[in-house]
TIKOL-40202 format. One record per residue (C-alpha): residue in one letter; x, y, z; chain. Coordinates in steps of 0.25 Angstrom, whole numbers, plus 2048, in hexadecimal, padded with zeros to 3 digits. Example, Ala and Ser with C-alpha at 12.3 -4.5 7.8 and 13.67 -1.06 7.14 Angstrom:
BEGIN
<site><code>A</code><x>831</x><y>7EE</y><z>81F</z><unit>A</unit></site>
<site><code>S</code><x>837</x><y>7FC</y><z>81D</z><unit>A</unit></site>
This chain:
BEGIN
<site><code>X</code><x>800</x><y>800</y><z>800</z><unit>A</unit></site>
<site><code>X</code><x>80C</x><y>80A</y><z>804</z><unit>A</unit></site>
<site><code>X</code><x>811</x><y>807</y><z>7F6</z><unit>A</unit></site>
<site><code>X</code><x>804</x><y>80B</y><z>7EE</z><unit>A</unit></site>
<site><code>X</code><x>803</x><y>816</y><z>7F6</z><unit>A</unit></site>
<site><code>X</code><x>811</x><y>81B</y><z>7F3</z><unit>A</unit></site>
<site><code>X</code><x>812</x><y>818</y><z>7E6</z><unit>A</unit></site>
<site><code>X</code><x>803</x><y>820</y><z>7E4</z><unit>A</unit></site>
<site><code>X</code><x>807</x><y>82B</y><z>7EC</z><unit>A</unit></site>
<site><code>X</code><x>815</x><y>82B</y><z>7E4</z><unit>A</unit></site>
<site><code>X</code><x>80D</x><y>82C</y><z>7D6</z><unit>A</unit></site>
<site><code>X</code><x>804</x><y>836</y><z>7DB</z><unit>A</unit></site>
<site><code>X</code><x>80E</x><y>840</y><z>7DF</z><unit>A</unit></site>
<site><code>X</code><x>815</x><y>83E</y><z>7D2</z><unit>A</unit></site>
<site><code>X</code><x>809</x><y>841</y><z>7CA</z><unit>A</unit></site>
<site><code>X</code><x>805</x><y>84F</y><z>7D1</z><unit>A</unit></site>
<site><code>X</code><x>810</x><y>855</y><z>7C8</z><unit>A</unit></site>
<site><code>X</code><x>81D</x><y>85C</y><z>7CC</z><unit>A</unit></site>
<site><code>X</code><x>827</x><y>85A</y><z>7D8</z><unit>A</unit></site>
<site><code>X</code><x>82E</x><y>85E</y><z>7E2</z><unit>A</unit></site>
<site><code>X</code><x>838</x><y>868</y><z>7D9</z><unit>A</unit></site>
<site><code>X</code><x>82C</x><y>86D</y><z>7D1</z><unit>A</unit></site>
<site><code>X</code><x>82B</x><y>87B</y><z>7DA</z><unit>A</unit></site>
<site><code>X</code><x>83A</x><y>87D</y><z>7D7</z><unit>A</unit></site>
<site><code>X</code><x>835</x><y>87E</y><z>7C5</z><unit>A</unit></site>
<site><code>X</code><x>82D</x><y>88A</y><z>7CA</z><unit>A</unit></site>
<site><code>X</code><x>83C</x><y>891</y><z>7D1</z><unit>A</unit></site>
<site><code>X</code><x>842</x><y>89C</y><z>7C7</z><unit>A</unit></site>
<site><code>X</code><x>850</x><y>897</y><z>7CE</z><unit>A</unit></site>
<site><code>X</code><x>84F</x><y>889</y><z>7CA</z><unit>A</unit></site>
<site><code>X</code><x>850</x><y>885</y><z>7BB</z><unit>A</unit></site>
<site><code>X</code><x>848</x><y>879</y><z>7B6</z><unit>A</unit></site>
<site><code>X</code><x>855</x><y>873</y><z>7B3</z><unit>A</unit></site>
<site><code>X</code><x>858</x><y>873</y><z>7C2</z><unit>A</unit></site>
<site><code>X</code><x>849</x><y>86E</y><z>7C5</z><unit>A</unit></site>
<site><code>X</code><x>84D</x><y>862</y><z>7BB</z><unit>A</unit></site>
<site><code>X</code><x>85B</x><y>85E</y><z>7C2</z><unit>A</unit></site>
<site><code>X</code><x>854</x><y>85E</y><z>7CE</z><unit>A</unit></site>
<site><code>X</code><x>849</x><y>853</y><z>7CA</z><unit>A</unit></site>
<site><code>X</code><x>854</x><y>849</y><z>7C6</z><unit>A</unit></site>
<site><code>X</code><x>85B</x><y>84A</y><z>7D4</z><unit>A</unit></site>
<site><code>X</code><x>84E</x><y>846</y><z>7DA</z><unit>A</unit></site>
<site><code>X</code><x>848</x><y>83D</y><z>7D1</z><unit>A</unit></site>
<site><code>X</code><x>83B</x><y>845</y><z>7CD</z><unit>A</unit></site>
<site><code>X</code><x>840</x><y>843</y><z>7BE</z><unit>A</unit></site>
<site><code>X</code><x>83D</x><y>835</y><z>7BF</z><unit>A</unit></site>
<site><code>X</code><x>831</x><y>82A</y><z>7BD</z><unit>A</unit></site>
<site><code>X</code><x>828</x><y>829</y><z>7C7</z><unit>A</unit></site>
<site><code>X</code><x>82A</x><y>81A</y><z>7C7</z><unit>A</unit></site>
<site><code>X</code><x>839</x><y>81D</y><z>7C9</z><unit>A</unit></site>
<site><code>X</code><x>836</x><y>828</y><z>7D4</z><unit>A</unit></site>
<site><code>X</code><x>82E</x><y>820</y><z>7DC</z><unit>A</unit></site>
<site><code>X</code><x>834</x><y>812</y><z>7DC</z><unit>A</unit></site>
<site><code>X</code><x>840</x><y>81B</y><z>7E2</z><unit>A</unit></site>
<site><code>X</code><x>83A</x><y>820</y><z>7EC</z><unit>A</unit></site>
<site><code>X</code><x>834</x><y>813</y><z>7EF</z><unit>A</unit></site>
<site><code>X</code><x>840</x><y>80B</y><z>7EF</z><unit>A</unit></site>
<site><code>X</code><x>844</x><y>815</y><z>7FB</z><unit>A</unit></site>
<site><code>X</code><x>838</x><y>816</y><z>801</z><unit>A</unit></site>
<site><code>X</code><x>839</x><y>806</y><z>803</z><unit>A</unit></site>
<site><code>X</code><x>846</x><y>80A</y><z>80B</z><unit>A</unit></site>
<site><code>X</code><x>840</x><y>815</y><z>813</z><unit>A</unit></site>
<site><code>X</code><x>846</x><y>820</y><z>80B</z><unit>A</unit></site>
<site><code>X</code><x>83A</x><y>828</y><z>806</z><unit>A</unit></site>
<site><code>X</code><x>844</x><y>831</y><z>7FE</z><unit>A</unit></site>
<site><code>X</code><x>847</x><y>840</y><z>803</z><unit>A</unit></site>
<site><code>X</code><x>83B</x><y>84C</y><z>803</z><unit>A</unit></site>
<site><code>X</code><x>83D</x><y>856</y><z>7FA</z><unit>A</unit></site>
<site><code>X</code><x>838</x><y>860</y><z>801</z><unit>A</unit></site>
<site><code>X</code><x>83F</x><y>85E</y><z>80F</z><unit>A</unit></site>
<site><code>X</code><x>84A</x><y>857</y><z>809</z><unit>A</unit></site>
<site><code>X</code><x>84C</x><y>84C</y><z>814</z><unit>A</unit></site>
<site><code>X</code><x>847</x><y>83C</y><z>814</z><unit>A</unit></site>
<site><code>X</code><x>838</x><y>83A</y><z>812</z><unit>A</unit></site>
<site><code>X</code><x>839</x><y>82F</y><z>81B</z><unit>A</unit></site>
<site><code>X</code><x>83E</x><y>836</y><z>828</z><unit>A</unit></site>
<site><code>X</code><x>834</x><y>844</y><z>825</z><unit>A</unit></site>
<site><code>X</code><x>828</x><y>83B</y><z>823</z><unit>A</unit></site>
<site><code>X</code><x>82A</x><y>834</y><z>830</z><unit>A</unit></site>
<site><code>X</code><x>82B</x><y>83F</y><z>837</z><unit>A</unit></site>
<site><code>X</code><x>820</x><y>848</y><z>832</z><unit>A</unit></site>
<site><code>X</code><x>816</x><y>83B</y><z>834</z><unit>A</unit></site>
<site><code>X</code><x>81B</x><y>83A</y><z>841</z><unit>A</unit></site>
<site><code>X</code><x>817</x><y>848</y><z>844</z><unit>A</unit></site>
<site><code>X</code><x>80B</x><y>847</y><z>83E</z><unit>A</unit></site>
<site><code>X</code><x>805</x><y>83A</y><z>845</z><unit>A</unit></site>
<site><code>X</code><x>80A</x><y>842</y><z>853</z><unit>A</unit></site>
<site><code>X</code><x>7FD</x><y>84A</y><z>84E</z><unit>A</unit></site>
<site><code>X</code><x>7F7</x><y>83E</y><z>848</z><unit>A</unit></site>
<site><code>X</code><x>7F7</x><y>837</y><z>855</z><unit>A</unit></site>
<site><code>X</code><x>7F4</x><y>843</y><z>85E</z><unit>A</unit></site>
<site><code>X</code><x>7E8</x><y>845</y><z>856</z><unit>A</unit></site>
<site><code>X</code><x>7E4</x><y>835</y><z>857</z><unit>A</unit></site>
<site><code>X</code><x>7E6</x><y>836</y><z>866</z><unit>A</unit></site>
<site><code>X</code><x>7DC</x><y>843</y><z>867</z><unit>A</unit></site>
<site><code>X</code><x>7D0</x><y>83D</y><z>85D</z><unit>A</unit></site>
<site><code>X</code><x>7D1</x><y>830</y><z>864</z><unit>A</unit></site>
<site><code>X</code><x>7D0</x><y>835</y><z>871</z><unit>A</unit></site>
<site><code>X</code><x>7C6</x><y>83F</y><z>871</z><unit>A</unit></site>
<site><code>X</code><x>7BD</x><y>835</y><z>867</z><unit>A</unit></site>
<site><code>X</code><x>7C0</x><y>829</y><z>871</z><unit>A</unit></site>
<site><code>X</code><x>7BA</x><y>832</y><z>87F</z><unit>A</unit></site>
<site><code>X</code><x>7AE</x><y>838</y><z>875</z><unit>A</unit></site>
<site><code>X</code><x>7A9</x><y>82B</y><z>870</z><unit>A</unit></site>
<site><code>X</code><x>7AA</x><y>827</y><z>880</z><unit>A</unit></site>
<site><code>X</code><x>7A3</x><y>832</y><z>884</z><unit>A</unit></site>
<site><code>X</code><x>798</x><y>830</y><z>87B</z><unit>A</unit></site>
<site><code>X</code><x>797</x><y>821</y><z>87C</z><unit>A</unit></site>
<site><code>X</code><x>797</x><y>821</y><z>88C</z><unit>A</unit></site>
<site><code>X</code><x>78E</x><y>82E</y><z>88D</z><unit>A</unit></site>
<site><code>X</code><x>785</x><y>82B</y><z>881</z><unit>A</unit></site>
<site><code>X</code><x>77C</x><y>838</y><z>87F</z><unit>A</unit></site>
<site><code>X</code><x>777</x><y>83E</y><z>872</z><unit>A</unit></site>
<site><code>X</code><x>77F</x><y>84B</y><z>874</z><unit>A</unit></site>
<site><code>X</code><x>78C</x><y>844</y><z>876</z><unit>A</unit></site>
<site><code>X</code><x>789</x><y>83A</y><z>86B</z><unit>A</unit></site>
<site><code>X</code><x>786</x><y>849</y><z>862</z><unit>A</unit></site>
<site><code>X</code><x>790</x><y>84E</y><z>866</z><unit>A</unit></site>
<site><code>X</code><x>79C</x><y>842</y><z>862</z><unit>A</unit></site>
<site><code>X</code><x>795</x><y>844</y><z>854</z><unit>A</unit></site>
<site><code>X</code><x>795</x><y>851</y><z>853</z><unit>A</unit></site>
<site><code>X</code><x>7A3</x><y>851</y><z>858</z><unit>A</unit></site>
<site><code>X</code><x>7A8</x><y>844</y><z>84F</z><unit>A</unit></site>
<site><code>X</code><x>79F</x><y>84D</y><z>844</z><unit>A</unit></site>
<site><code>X</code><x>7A7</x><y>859</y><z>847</z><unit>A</unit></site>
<site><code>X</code><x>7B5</x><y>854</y><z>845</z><unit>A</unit></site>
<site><code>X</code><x>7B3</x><y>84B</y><z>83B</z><unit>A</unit></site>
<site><code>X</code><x>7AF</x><y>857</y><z>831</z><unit>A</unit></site>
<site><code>X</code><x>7BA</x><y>862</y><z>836</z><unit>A</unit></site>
<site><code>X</code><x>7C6</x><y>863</y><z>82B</z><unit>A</unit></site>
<site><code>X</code><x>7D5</x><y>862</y><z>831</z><unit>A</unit></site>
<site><code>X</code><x>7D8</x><y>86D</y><z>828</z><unit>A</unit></site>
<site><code>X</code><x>7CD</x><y>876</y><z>82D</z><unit>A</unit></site>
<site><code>X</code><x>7D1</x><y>870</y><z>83D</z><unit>A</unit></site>
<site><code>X</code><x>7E1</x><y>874</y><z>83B</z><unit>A</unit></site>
<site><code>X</code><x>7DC</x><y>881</y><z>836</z><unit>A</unit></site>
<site><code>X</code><x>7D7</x><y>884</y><z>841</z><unit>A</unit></site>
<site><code>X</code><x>7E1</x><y>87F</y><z>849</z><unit>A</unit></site>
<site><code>X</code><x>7EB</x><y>885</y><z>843</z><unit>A</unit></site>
<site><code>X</code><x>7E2</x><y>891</y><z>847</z><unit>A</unit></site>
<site><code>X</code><x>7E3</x><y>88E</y><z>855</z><unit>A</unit></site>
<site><code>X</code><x>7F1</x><y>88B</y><z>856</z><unit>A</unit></site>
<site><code>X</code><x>7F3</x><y>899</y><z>84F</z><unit>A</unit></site>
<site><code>X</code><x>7EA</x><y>8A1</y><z>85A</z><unit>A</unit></site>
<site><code>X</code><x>7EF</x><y>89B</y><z>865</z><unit>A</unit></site>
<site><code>X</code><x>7FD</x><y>89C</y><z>863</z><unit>A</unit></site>
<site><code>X</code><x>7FC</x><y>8A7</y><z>85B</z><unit>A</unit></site>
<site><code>X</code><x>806</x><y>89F</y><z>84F</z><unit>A</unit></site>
<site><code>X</code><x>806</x><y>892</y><z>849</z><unit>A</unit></site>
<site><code>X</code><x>80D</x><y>88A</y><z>850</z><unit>A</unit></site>
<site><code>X</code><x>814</x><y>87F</y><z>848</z><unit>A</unit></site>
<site><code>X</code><x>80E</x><y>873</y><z>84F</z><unit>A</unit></site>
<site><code>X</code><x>81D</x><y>86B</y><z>84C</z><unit>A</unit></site>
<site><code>X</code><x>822</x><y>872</y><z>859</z><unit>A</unit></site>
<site><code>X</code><x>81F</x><y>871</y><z>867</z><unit>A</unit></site>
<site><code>X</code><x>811</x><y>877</y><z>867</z><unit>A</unit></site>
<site><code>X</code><x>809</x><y>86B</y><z>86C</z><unit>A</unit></site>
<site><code>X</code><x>7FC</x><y>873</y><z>86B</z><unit>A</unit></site>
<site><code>X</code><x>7FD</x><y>874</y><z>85F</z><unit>A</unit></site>
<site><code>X</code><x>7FE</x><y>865</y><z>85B</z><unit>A</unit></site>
<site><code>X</code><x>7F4</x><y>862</y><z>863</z><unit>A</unit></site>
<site><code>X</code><x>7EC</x><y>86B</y><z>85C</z><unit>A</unit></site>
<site><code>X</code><x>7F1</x><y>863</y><z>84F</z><unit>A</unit></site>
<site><code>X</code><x>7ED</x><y>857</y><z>854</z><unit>A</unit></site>
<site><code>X</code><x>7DF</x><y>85B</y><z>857</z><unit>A</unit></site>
<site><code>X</code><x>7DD</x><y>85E</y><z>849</z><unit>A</unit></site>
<site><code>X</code><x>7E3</x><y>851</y><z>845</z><unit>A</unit></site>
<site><code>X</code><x>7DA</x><y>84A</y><z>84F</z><unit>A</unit></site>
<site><code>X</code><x>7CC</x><y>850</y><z>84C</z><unit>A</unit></site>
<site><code>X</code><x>7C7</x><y>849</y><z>840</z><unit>A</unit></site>
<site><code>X</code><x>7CF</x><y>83D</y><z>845</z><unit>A</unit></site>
<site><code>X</code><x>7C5</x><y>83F</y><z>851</z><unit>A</unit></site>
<site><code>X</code><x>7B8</x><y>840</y><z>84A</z><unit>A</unit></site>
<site><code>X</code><x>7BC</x><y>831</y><z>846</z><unit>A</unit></site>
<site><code>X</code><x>7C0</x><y>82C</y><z>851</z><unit>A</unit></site>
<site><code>X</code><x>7B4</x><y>831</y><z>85A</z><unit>A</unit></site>
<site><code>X</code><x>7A8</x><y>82C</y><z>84F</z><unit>A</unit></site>
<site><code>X</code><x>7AF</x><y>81F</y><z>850</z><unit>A</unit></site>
<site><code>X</code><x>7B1</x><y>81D</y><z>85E</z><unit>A</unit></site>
<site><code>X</code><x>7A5</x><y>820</y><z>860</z><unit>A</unit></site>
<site><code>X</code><x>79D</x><y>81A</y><z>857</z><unit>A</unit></site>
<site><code>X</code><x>7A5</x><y>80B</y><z>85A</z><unit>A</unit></site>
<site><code>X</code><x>7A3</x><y>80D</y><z>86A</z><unit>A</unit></site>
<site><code>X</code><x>792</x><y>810</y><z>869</z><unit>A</unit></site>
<site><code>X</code><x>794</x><y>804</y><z>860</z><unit>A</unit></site>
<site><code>X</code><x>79B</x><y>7FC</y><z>869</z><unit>A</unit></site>
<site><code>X</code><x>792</x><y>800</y><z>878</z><unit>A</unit></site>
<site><code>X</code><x>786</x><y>7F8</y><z>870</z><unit>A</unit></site>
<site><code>X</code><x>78E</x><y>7EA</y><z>86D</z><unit>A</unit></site>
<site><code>X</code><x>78B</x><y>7DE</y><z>877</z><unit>A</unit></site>
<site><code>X</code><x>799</x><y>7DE</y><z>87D</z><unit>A</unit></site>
<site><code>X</code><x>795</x><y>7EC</y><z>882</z><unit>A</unit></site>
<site><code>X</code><x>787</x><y>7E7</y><z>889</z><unit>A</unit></site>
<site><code>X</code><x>790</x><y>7DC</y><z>88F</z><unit>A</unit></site>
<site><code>X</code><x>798</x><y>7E6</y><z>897</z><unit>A</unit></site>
<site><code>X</code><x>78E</x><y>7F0</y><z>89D</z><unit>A</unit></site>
<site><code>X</code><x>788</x><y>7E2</y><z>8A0</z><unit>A</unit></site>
<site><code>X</code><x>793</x><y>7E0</y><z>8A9</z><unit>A</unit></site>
<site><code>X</code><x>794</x><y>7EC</y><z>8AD</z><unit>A</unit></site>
<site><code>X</code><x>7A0</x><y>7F4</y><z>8A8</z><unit>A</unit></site>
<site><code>X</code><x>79D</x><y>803</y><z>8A7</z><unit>A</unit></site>
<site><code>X</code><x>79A</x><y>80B</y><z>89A</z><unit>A</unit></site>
<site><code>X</code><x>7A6</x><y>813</y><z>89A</z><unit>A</unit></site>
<site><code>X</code><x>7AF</x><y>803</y><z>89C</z><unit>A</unit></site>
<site><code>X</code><x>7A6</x><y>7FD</y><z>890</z><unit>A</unit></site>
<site><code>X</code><x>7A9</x><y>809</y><z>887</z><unit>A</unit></site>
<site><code>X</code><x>7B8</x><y>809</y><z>888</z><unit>A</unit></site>
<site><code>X</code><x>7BB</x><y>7FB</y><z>88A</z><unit>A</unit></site>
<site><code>X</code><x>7B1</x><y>7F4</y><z>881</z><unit>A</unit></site>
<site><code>X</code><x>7AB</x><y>7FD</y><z>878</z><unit>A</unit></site>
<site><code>X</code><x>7B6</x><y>806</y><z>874</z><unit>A</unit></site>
<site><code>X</code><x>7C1</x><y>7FA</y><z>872</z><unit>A</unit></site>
<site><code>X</code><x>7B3</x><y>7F5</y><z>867</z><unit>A</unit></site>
<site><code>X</code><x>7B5</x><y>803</y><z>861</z><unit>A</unit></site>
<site><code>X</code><x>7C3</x><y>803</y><z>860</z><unit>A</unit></site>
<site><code>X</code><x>7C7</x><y>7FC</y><z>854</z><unit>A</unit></site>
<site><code>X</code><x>7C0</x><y>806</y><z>84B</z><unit>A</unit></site>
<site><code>X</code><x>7C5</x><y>812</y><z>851</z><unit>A</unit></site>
<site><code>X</code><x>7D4</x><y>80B</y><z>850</z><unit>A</unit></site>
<site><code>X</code><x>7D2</x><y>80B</y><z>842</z><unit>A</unit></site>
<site><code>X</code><x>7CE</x><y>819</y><z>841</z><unit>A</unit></site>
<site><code>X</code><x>7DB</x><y>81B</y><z>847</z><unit>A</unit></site>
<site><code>X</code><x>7E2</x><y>814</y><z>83D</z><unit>A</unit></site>
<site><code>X</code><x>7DD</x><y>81C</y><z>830</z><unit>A</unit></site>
<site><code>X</code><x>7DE</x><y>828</y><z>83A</z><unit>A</unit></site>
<site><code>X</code><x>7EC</x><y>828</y><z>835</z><unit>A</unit></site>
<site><code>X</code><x>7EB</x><y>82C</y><z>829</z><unit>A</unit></site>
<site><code>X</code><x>7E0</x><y>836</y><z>82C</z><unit>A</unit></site>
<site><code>X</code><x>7EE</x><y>83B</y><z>835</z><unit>A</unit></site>
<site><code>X</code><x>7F6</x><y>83C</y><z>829</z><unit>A</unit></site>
<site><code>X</code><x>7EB</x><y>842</y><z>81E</z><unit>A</unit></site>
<site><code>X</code><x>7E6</x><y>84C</y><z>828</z><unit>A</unit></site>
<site><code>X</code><x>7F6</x><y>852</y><z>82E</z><unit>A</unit></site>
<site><code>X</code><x>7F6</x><y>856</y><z>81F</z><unit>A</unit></site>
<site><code>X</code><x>7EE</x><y>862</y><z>823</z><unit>A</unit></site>
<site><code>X</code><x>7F0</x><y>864</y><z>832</z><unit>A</unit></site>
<site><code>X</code><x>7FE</x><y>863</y><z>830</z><unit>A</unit></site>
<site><code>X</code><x>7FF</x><y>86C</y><z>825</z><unit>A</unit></site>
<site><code>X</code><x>7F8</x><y>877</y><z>82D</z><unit>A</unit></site>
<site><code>X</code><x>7FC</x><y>875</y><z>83B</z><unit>A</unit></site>
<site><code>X</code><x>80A</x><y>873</y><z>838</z><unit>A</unit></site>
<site><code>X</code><x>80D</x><y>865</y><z>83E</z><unit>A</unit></site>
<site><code>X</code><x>819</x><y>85F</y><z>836</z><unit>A</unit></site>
<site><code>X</code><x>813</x><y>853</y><z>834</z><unit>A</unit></site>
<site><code>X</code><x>810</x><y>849</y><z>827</z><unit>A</unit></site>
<site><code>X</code><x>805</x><y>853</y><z>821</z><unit>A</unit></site>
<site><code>X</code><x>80D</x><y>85E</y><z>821</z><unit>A</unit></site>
<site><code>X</code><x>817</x><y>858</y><z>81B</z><unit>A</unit></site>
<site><code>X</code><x>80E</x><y>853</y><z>811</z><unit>A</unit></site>
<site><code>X</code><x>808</x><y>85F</y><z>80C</z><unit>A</unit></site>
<site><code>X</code><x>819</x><y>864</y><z>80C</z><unit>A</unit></site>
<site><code>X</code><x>81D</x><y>858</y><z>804</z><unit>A</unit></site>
<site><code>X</code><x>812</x><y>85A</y><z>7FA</z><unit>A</unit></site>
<site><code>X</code><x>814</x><y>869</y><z>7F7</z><unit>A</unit></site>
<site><code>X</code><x>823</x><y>865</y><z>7F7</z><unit>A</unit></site>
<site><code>X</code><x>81F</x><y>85B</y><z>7EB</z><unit>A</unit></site>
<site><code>X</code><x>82A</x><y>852</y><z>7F5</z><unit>A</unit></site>
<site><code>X</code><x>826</x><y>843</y><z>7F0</z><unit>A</unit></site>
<site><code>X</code><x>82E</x><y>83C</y><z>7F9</z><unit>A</unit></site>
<site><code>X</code><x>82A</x><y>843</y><z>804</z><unit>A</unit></site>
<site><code>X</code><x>81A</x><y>840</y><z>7FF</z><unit>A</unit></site>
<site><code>X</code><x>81C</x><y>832</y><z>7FE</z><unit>A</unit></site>
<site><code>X</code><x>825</x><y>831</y><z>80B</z><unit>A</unit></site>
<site><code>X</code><x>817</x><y>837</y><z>812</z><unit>A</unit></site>
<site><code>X</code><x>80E</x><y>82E</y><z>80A</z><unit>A</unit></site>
<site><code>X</code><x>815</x><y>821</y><z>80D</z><unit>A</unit></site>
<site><code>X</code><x>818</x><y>823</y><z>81C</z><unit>A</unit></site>
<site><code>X</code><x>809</x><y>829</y><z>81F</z><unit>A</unit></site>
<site><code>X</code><x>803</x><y>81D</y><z>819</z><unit>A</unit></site>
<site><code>X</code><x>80B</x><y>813</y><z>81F</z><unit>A</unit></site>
<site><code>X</code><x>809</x><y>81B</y><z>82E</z><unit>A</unit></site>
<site><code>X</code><x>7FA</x><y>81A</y><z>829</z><unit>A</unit></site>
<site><code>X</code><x>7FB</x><y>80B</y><z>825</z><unit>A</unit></site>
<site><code>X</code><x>804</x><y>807</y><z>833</z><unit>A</unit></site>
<site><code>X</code><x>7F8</x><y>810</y><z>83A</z><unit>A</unit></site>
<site><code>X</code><x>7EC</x><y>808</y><z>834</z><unit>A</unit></site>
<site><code>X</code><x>7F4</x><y>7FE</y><z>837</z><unit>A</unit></site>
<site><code>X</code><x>7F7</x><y>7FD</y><z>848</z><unit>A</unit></site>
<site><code>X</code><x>7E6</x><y>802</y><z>848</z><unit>A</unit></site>
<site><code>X</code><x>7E4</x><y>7F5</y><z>843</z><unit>A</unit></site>
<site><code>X</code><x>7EE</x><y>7EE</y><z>84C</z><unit>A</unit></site>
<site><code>X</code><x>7E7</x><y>7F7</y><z>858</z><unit>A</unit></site>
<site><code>X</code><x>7D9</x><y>7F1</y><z>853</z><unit>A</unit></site>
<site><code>X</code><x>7DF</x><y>7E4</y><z>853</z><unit>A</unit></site>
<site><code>X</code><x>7E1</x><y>7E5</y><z>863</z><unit>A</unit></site>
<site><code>X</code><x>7D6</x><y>7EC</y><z>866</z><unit>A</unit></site>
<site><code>X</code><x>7CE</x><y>7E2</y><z>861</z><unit>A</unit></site>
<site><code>X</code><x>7D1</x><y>7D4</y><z>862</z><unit>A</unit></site>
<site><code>X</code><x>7C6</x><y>7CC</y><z>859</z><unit>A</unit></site>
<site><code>X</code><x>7CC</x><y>7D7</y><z>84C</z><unit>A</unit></site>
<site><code>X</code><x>7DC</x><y>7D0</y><z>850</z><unit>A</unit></site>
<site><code>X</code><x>7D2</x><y>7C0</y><z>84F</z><unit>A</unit></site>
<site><code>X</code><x>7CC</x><y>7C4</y><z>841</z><unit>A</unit></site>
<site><code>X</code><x>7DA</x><y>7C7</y><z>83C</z><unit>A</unit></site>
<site><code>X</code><x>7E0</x><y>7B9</y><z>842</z><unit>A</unit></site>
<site><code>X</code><x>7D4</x><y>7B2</y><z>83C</z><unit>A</unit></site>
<site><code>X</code><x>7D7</x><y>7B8</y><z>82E</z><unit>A</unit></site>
<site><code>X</code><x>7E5</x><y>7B5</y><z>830</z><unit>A</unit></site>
């Protein structure tokens, strides 16, 4: 899959026209005979088959070529921007969970039709606001409360936090209608009637029978919440100034820097793919009778 996804990123930014030393034909100070030189030392002269089996052979290795742009190894950049940008990714994913996991309590231990109303209009309300239009007014926020924009790359926690609520609220929307739309489901199976009939209390049924019933679901939200990290830093990034894997995107692409494009494609999809991938494990061990089915068909 990482292949296909290489190689139809590869053709596709071949195909958009130009490259990285096209801005320098529009110089007065540089002659097209310079432009020319300087597409042979860097290959852009050549096929496209020939271009990328190259930057495949090193890619195999782990060297995903040099950027253009910032003129140091792909490799080392990527990883570090992706790092930054699941600091936020991860920060936002704590915060939606959270406050999602005590609503859908709330409202399943204290059933009332003004509560109920009140997680959909909630779950209603986050699911419909645009990140662009939330870091906007964020970046607003930051602005008149410090008086500058601050480049959220320092030491200013606020400031990241106020990221990561950006980042977190259409994550939260999800994992709120989710969480609680599984635990009403699971308060009406028989294993629930079991334990009132013994007497455990509605707060001990919720969180250790009915909630661990809903989890799976919701750890799969989690999984696929990964990539909604790496689409959605594109434009919280880029307005809030956190130096992470958007950023560096939207940078490599106005840089027409290929390798430096492809070095964030193949990384981000495999951090999405290792993602999906422990969600499943996770479901696995929450519940036993998923880890049977998969013996079975083994």
């Amino acid at each position: 899959m990482t292949l296909v996804v290489s190689a139809v990123t590869f053709s596709l930014l071949s195909s958009a026209g130009g490259d990285a030393l096209t801005a320098l034909r529009d110089n007065p100070q540089i002659s097209p005979e310079t432009v020319e030189r300087l597409r042979t030392i860097y290959g852009f002269d050549r096929p496209l088959i020939s271009r990328y089996g190259s930057w495949l052979a090193g890619s195999l290795t782990g060297d995903m070529g040099e950027s253009f742009y910032f003129k140091v190894p792909v490799t080392g950049l990527v990883l570090l921007r992706l790092k930054n940008t699941f600091l936020l990714g991860f920060t936002a994913l704590a915060f939606a969970v959270a406050i999602a996991a005590l609503l859908a309590f709330l409202s399943v231990r204290f059933p009332s039709a003004y509560l109920d109303g009140f997680v959909k209009g909630v779950t209603v309300l986050t699911a419909s606001l645009p990140r662009i239009v939330l870091s906007l007014f964020a970046l607003a926020l930051i602005i008149s409360t410090t008086g500058s924009a601050i480049d959220l790359g320092g030491d200013s926690i606020g400031s990241f936090l106020i990221a990561a609520w950006v980042m977190a609220v259409p994550l939260f929307s999800i994992f709120l209608a989710q969480m609680h739309s599984g635990i009403t489901h699971a308060m009406k199976e028989q294993y629930v009637l079991l334990a009132r009939a013994k007497g455990l209390s509605e707060g001990v049924i919720i969180l250790r029978h009915s909630s661990r019933a809903a989890m799976n679901p919701v750890l799969s939200i989690f999984g696929l919440s990964l990539g909604s990290i790496v689409s959605g830093s594109v434009i919280v990034e880029t307005i809030l100034g956190w130096p992470g894997v958007g950023s560096l995107t939207v940078a490599a692409i106005r840089g027409r820097d290929v390798a430096l494009v492809m070095g964030i494609v193949i990384v981000s999809s495999v951090a999405i793919w290792l993602g999906n991938s422990i969600a499943e494990v996770l479901q696995l061990l929450n519940d036993k009778r998923m880890l049977s089915d998969e013996l079975r068909d083994v």
